[in-house]
N, CA, C and O atoms as CSV, one atom per row, in Angstrom:
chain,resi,resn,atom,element,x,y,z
A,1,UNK,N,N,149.448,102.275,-8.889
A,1,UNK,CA,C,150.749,102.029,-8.308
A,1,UNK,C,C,151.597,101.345,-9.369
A,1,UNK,O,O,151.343,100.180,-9.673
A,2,UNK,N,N,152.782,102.136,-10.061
A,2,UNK,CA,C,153.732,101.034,-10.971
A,2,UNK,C,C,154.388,100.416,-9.985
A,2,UNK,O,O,154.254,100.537,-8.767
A,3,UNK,N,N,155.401,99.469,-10.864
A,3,UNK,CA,C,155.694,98.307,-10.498
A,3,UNK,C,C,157.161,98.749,-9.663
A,3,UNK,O,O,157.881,97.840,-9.249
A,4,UNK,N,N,157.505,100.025,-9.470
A,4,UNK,CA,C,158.559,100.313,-8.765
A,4,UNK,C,C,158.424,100.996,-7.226
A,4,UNK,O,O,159.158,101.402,-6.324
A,5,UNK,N,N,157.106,100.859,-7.511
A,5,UNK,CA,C,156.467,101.342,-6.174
A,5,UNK,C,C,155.664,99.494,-5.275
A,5,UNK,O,O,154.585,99.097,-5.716
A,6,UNK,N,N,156.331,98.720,-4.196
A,6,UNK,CA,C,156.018,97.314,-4.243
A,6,UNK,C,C,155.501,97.509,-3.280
A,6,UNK,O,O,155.900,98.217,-2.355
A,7,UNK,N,N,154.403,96.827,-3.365
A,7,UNK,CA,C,153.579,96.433,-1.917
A,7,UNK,C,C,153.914,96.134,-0.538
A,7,UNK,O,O,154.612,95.144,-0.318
A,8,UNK,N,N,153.567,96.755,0.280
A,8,UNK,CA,C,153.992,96.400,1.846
A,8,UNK,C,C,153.770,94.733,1.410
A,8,UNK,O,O,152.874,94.374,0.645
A,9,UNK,N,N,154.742,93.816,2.035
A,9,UNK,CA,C,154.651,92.551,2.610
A,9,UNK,C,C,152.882,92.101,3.525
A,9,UNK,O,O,152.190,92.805,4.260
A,10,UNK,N,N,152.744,91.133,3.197
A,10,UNK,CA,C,151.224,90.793,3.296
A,10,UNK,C,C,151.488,89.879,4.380
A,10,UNK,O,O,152.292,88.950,4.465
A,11,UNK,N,N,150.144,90.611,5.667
A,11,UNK,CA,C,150.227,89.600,6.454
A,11,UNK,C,C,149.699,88.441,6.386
A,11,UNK,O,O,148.643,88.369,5.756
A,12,UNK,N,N,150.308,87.077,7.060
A,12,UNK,CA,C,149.670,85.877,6.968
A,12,UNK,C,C,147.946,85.422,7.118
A,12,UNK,O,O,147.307,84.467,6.676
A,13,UNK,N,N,147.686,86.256,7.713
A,13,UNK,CA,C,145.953,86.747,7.663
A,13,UNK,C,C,145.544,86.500,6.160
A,13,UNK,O,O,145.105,85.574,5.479
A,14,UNK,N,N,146.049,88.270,5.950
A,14,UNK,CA,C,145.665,88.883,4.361
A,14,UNK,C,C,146.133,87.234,3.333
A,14,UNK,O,O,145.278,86.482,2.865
A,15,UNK,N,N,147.054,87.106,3.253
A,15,UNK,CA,C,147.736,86.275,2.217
A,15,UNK,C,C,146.999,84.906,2.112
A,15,UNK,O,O,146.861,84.269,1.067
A,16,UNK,N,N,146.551,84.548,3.328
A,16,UNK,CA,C,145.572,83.077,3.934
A,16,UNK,C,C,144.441,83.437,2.563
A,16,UNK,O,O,144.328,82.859,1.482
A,17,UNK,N,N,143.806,84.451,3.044
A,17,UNK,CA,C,142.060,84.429,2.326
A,17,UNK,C,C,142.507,85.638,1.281
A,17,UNK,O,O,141.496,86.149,0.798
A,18,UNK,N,N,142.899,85.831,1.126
A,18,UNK,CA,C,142.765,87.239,-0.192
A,18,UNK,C,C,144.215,86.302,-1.313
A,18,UNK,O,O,145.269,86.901,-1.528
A,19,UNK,N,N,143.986,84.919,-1.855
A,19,UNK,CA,C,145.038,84.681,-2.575
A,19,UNK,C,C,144.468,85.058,-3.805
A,19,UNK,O,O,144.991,84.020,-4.211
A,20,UNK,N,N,143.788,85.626,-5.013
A,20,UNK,CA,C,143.842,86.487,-6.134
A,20,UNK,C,C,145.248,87.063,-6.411
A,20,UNK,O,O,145.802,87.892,-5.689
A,21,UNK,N,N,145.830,86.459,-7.690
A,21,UNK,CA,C,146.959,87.614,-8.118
A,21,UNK,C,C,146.457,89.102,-8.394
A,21,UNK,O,O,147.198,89.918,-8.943
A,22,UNK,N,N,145.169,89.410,-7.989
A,22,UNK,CA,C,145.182,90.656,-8.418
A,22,UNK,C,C,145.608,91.579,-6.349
A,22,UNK,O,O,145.684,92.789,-6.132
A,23,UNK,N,N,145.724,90.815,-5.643
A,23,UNK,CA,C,146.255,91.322,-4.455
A,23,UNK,C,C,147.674,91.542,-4.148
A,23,UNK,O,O,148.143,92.217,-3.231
A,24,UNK,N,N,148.267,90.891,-5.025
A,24,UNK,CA,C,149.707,91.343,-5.290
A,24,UNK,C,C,150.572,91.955,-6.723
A,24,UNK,O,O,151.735,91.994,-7.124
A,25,UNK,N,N,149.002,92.452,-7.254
A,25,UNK,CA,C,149.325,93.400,-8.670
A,25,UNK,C,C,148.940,94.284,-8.384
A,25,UNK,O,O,147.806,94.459,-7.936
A,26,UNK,N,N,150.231,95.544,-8.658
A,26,UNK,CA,C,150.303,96.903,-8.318
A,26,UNK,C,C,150.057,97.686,-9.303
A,26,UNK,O,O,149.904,98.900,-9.166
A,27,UNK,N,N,149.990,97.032,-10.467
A,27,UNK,CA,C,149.551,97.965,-11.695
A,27,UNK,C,C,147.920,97.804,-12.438
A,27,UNK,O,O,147.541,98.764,-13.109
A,28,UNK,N,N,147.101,96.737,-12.316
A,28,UNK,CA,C,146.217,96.323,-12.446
A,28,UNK,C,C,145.427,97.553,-11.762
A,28,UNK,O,O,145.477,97.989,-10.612
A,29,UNK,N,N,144.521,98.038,-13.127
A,29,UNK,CA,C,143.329,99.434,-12.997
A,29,UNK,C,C,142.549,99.184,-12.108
A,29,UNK,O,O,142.361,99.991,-11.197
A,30,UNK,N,N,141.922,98.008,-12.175
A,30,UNK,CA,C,140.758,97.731,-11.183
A,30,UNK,C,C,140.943,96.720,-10.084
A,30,UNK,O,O,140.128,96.220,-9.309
A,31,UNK,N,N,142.108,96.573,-10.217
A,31,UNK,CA,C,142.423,95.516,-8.751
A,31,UNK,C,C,142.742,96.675,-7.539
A,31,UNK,O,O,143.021,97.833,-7.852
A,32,UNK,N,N,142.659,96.159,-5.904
A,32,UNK,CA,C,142.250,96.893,-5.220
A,32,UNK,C,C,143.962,98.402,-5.495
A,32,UNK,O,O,143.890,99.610,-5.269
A,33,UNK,N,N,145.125,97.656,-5.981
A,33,UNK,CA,C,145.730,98.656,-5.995
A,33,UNK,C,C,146.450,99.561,-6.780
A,33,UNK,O,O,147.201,100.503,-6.530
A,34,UNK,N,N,145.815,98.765,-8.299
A,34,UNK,CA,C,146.212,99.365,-9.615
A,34,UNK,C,C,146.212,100.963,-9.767
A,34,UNK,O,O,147.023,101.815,-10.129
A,35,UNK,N,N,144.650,100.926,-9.222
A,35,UNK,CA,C,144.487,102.403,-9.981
A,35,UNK,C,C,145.264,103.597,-9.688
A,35,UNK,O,O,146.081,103.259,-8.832
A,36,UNK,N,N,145.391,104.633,-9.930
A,36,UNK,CA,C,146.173,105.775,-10.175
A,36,UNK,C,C,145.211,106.858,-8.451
A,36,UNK,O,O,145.702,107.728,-7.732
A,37,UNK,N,N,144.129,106.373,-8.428
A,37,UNK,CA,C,143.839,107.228,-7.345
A,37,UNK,C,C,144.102,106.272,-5.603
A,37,UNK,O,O,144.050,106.719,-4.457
A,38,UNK,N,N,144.393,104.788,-6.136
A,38,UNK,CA,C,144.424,103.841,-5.113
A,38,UNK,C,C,146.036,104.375,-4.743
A,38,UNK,O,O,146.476,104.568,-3.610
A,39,UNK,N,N,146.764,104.552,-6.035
A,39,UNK,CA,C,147.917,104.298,-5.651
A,39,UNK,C,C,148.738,105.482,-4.904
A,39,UNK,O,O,149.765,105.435,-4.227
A,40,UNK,N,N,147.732,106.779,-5.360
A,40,UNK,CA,C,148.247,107.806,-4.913
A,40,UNK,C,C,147.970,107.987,-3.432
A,40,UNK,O,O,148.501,108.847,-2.729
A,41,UNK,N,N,147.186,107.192,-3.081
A,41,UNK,CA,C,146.474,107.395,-1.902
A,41,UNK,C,C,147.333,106.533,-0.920
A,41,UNK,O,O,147.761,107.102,0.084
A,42,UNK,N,N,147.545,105.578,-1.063
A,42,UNK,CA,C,148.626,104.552,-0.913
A,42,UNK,C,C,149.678,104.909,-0.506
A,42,UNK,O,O,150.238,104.729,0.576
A,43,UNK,N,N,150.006,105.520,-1.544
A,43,UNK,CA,C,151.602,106.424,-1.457
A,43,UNK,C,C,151.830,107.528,-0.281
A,43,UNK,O,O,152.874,107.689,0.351
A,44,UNK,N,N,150.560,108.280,-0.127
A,44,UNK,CA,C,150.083,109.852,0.964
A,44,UNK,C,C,150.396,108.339,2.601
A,44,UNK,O,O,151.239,108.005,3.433
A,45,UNK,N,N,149.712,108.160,2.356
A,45,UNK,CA,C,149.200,106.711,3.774
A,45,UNK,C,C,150.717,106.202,3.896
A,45,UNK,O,O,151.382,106.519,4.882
A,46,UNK,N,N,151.084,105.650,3.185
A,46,UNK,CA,C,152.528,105.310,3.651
A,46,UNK,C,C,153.790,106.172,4.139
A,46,UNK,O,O,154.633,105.845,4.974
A,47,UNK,N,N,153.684,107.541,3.289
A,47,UNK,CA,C,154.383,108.561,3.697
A,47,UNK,C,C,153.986,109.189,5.197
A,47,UNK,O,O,154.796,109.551,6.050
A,48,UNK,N,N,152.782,109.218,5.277
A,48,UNK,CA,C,152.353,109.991,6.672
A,48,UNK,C,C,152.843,108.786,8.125
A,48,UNK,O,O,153.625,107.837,8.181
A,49,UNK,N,N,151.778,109.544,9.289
A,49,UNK,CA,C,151.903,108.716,10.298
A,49,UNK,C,C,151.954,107.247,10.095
A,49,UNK,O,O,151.325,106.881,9.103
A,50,UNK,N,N,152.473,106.415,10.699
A,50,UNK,CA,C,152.248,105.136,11.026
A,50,UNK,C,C,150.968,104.364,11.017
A,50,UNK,O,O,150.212,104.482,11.981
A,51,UNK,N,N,150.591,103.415,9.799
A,51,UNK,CA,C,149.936,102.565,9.886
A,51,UNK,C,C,149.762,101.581,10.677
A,51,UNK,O,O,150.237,100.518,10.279
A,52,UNK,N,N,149.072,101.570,11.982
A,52,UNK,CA,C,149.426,100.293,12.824
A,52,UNK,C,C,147.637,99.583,12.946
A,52,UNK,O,O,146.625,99.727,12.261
A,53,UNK,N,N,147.978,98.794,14.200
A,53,UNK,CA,C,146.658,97.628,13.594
A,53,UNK,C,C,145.648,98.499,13.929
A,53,UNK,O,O,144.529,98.455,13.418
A,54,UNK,N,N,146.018,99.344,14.824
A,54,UNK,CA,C,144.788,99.906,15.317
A,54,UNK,C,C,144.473,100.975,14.299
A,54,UNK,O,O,143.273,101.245,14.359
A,55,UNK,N,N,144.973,101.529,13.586
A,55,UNK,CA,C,144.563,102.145,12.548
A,55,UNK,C,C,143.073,102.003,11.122
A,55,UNK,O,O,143.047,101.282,10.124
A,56,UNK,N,N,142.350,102.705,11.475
A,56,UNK,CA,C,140.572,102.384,11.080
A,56,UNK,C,C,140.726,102.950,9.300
A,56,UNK,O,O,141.682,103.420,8.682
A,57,UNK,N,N,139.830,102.752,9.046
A,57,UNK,CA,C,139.771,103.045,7.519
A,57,UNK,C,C,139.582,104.330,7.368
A,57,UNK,O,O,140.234,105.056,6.618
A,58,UNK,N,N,138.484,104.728,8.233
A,58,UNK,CA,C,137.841,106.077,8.258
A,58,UNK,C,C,139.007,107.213,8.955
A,58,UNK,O,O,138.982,108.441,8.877
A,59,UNK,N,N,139.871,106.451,9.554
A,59,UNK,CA,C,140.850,108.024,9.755
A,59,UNK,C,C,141.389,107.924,8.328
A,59,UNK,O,O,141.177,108.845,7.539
A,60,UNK,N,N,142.005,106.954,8.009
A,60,UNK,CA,C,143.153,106.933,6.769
A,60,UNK,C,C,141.813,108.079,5.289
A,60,UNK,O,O,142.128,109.019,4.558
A,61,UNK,N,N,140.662,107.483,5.427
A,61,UNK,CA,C,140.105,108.621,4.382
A,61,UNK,C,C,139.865,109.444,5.063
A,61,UNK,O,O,139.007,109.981,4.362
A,62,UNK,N,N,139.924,110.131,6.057
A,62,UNK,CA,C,139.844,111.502,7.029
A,62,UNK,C,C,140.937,112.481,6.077
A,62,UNK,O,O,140.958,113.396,5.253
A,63,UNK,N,N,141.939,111.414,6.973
A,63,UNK,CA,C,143.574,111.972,6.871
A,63,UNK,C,C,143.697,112.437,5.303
A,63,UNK,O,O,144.174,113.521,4.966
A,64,UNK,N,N,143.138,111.344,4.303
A,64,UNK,CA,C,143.676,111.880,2.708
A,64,UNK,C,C,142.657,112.750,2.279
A,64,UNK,O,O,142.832,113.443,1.276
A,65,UNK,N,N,141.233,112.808,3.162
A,65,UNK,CA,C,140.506,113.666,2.079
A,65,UNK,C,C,139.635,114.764,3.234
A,65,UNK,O,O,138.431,114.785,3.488
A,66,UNK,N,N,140.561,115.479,3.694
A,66,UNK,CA,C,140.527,116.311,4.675
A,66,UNK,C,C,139.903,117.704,4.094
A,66,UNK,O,O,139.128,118.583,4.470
A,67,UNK,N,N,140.649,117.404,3.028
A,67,UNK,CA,C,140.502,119.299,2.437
A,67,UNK,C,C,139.073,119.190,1.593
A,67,UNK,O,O,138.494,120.059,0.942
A,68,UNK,N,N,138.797,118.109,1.786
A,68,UNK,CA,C,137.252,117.928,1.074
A,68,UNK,C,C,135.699,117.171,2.144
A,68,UNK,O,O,134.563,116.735,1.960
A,69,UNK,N,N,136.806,117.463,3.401
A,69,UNK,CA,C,135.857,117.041,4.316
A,69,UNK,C,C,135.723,114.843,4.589
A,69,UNK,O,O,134.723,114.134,4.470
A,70,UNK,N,N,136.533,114.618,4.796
A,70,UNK,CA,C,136.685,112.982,4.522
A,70,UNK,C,C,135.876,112.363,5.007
A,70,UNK,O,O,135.949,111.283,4.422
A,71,UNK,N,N,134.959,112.295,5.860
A,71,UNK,CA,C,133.683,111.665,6.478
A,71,UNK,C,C,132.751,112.190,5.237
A,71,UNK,O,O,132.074,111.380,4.605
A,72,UNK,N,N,132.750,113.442,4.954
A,72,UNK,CA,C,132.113,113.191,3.539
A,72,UNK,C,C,131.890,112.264,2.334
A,72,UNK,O,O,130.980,111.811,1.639
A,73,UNK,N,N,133.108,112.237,2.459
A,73,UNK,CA,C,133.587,110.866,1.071
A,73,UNK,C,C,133.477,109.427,1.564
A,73,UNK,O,O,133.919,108.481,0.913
A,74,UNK,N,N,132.702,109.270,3.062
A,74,UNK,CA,C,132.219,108.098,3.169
A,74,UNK,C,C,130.819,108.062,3.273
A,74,UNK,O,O,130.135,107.497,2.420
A,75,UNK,N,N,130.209,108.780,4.526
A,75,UNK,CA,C,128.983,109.024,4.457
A,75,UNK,C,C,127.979,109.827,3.330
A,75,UNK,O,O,126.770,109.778,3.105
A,76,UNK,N,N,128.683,110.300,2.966
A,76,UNK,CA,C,127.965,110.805,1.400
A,76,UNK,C,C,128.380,110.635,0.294
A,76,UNK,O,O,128.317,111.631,-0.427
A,77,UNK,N,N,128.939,109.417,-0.295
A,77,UNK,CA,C,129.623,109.124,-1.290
A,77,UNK,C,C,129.187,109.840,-2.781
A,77,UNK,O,O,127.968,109.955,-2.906
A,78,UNK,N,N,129.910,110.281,-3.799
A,78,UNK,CA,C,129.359,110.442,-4.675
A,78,UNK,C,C,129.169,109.623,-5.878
A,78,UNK,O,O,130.031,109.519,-6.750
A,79,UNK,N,N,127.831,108.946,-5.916
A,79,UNK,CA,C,127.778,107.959,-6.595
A,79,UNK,C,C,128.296,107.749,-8.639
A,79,UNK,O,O,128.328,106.856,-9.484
A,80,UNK,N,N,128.686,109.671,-8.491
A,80,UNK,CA,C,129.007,109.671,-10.158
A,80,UNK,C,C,130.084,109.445,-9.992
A,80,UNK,O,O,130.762,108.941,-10.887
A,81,UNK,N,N,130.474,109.683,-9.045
A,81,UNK,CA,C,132.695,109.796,-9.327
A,81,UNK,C,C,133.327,108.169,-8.657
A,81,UNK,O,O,133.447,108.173,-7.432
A,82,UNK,N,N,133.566,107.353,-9.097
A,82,UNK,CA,C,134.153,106.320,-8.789
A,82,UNK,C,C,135.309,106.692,-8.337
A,82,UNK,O,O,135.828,105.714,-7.798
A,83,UNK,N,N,135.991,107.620,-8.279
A,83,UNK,CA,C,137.488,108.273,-7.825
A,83,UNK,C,C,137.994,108.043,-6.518
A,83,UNK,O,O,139.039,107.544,-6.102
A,84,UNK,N,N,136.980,108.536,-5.969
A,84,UNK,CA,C,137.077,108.525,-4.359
A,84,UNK,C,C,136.977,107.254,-3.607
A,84,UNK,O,O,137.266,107.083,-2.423
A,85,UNK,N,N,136.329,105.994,-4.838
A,85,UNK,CA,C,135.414,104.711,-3.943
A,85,UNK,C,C,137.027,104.394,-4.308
A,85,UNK,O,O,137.684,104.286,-3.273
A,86,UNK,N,N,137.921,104.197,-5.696
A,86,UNK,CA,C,139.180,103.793,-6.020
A,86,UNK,C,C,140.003,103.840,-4.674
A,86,UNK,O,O,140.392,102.809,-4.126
A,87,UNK,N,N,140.217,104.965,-4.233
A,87,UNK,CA,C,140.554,105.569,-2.980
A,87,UNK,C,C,140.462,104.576,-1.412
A,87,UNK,O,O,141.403,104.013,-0.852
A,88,UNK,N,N,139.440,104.603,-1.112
A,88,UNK,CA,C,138.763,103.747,-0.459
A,88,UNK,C,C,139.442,102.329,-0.220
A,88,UNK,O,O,139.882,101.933,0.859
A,89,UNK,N,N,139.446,101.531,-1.616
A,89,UNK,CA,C,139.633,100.327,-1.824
A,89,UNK,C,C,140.621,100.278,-1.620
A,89,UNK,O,O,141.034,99.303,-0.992
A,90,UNK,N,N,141.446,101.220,-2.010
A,90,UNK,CA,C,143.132,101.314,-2.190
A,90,UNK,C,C,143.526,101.285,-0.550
A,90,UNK,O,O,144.132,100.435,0.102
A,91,UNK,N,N,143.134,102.126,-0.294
A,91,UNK,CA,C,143.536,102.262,1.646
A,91,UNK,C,C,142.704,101.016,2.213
A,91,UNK,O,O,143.438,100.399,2.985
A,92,UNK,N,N,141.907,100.640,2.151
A,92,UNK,CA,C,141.128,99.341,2.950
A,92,UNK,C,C,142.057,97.879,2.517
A,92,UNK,O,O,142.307,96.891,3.207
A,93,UNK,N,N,142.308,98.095,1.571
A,93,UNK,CA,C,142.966,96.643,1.293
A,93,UNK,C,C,144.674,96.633,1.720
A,93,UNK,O,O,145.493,95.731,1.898
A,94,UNK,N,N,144.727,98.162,1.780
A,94,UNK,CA,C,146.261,98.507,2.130
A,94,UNK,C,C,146.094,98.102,3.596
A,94,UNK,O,O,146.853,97.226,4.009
A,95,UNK,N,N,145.282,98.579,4.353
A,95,UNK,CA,C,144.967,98.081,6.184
A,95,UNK,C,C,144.951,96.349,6.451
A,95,UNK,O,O,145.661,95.811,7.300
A,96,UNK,N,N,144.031,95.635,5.582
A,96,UNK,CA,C,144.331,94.269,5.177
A,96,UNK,C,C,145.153,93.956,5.207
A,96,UNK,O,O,145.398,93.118,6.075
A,97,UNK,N,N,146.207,94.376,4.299
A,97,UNK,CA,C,147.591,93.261,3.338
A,97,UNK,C,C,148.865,93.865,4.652
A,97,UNK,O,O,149.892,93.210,4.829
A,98,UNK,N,N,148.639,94.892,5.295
A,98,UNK,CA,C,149.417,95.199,6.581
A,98,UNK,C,C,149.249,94.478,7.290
A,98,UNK,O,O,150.219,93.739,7.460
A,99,UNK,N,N,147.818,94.132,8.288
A,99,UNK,CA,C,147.610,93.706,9.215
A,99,UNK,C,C,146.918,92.599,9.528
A,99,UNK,O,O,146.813,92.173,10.678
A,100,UNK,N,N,146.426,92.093,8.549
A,100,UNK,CA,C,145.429,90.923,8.015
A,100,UNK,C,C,143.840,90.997,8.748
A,100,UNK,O,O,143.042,90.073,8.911
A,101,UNK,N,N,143.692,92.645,9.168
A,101,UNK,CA,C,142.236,92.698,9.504
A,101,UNK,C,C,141.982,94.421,9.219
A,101,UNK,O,O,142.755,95.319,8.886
A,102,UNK,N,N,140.194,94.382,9.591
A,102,UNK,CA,C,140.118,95.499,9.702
A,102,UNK,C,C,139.119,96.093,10.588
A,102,UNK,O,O,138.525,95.313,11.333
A,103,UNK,N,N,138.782,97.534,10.647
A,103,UNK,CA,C,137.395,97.557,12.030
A,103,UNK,C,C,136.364,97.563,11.018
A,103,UNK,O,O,136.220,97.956,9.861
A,104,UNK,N,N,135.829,97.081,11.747
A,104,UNK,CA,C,133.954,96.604,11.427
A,104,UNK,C,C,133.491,97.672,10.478
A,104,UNK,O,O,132.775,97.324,9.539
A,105,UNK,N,N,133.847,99.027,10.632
A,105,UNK,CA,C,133.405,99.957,10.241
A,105,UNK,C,C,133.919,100.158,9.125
A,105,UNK,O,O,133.314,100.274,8.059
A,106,UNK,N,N,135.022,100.209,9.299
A,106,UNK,CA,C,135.545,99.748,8.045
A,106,UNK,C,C,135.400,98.983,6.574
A,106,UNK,O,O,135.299,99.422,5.428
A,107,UNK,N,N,135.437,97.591,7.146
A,107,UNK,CA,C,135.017,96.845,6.356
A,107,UNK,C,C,133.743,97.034,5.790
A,107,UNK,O,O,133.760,96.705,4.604
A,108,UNK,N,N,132.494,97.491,6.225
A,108,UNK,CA,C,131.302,97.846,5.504
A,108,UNK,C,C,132.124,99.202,4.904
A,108,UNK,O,O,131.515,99.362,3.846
A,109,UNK,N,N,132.911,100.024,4.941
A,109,UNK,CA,C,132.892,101.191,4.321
A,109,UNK,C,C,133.532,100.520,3.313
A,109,UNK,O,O,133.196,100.884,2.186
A,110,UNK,N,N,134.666,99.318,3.400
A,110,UNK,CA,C,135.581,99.134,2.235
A,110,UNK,C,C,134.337,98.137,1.781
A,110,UNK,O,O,135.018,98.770,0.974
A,111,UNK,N,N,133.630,97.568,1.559
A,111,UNK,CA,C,132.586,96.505,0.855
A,111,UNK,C,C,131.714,97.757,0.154
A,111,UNK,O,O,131.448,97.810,-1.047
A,112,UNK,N,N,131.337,98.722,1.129
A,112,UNK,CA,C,130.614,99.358,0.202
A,112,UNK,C,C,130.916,100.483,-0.988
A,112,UNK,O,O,130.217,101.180,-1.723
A,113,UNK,N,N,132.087,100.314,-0.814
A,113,UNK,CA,C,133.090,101.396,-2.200
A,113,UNK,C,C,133.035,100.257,-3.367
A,113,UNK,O,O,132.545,100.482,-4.474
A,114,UNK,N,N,133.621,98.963,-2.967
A,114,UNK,CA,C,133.198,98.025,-4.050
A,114,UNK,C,C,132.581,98.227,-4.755
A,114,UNK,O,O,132.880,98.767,-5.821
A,115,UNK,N,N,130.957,97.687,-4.244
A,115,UNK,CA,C,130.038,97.736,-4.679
A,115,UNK,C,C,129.278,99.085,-5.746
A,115,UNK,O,O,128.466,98.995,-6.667
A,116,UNK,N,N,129.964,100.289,-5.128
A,116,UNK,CA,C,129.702,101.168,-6.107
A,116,UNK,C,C,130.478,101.220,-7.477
A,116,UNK,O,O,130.106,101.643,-8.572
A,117,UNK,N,N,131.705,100.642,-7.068
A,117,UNK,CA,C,132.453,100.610,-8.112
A,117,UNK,C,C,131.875,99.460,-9.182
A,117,UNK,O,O,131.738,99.659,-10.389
A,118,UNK,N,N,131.627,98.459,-8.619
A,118,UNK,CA,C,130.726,97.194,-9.716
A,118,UNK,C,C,129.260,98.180,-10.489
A,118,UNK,O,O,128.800,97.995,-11.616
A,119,UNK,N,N,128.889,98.992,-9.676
A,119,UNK,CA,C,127.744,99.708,-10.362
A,119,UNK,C,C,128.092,100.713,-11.297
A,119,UNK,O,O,127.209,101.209,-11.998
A,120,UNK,N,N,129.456,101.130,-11.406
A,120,UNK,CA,C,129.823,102.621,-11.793
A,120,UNK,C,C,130.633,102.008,-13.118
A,120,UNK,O,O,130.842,102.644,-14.151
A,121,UNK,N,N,131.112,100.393,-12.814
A,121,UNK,CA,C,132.085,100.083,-14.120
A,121,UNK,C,C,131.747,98.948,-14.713
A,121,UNK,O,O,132.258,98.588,-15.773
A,122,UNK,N,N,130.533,98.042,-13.853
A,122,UNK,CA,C,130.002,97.172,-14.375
A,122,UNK,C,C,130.841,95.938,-13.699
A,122,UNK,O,O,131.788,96.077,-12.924
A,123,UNK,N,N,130.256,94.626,-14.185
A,123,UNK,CA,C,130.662,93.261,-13.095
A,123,UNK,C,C,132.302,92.699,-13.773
A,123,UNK,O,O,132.329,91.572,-14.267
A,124,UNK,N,N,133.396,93.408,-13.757
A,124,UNK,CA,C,134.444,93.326,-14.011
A,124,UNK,C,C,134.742,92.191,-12.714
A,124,UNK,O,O,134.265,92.263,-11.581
A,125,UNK,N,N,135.838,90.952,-13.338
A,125,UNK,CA,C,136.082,89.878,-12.691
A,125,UNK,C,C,137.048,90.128,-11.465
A,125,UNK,O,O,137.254,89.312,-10.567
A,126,UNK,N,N,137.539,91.234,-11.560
A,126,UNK,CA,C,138.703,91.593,-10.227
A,126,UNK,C,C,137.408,92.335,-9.525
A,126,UNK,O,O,137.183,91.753,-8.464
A,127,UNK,N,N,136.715,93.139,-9.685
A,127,UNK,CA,C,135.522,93.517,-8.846
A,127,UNK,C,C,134.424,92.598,-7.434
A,127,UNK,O,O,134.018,92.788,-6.288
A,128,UNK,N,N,134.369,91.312,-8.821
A,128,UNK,CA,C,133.397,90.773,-8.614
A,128,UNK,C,C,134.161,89.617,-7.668
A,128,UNK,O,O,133.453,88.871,-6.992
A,129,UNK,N,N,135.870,89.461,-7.628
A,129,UNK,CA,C,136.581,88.347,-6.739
A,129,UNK,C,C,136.810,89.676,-5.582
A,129,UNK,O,O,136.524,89.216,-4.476
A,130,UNK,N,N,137.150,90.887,-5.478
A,130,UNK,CA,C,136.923,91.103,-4.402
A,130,UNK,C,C,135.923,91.554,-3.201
A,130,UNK,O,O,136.126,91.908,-2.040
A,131,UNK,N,N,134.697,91.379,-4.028
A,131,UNK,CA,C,133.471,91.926,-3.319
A,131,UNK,C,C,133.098,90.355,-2.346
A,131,UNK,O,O,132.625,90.182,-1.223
A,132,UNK,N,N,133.591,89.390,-3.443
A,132,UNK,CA,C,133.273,87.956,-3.018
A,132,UNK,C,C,134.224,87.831,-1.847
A,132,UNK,O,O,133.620,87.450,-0.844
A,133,UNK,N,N,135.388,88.008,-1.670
A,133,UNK,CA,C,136.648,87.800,-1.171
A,133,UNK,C,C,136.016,88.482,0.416
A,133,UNK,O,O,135.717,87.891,1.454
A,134,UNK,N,N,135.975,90.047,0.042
A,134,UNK,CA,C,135.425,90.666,1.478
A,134,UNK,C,C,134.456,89.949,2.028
A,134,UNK,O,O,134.530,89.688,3.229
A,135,UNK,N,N,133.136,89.403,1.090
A,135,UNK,CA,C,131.952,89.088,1.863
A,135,UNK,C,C,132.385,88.199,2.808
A,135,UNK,O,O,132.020,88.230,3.983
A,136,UNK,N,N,133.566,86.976,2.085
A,136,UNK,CA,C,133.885,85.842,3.382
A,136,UNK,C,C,135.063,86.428,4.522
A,136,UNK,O,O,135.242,86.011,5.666
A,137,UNK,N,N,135.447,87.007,4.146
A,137,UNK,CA,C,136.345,87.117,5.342
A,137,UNK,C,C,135.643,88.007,6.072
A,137,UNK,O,O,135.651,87.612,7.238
A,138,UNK,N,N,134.886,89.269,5.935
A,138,UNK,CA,C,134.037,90.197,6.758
A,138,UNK,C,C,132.723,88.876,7.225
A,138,UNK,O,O,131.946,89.284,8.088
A,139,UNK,N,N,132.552,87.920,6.900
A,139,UNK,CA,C,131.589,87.277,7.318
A,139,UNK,C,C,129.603,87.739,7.343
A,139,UNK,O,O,128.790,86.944,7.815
């Protein structure tokens, strides 16, 4: 996401426990919304239907990765392509910084894109503050 593209406003939730400047850096590769596949994804999600609270993680990767089967790209992740986990992170933290929560299901799907991503790029410090970040607020 460049810097002319600005973040939805963060709810008081999100903003409470996720304070990292990398949650309000839109260009940052490996922060949840730097990357180029977070941001594009970001961009599809904001353009489409309405993000509201009730809105789950698993439709939003339904909805973007439809033509590739999107329950695929959770339940069968592909552990070579970090592309899709980018993806993931990008829409899960986008449901966050909207609404300052997320569904259960969710949140293990957005913790566990992390985590592949720490395996796929190694223990990078924006990785490793938001894997920490989710563990406390997902509890």
């Amino acid at each position: 996401m460049d810097d002319e593209s600005p973040l939805p406003p963060a709810h008081p939730e999100f903003a409470q426990h996720f304070t990292d400047p990398i949650y309000d850096e839109p260009g940052d590769d490996l922060g949840p919304f730097g990357s180029d596949e977070a941001a594009d994804s970001i961009t599809e999600a904001l353009d489409g239907p309405p993000i509201t609270a009730a809105t789950t993680l698993r439709e939003l990767v339904a909805r973007e990765f439809a033509d590739v089967g999107g329950d695929a790209v959770i339940d069968d992740p592909d552990e070579d392509d970090p592309s899709f986990d980018m993806s993931i992170v990008g829409l899960g933290f986008l449901i966050l910084r909207m609404h300052g929560r997320i569904d259960a299901d969710g949140g293990r799907i957005l913790l566990a894109a992390v985590e592949r991503m720490q395996a796929a790029f190694g223990d990078f410090e924006q990785l490793a503050t938001m894997r920490r970040d989710l563990e406390t607020f997902l509890g």
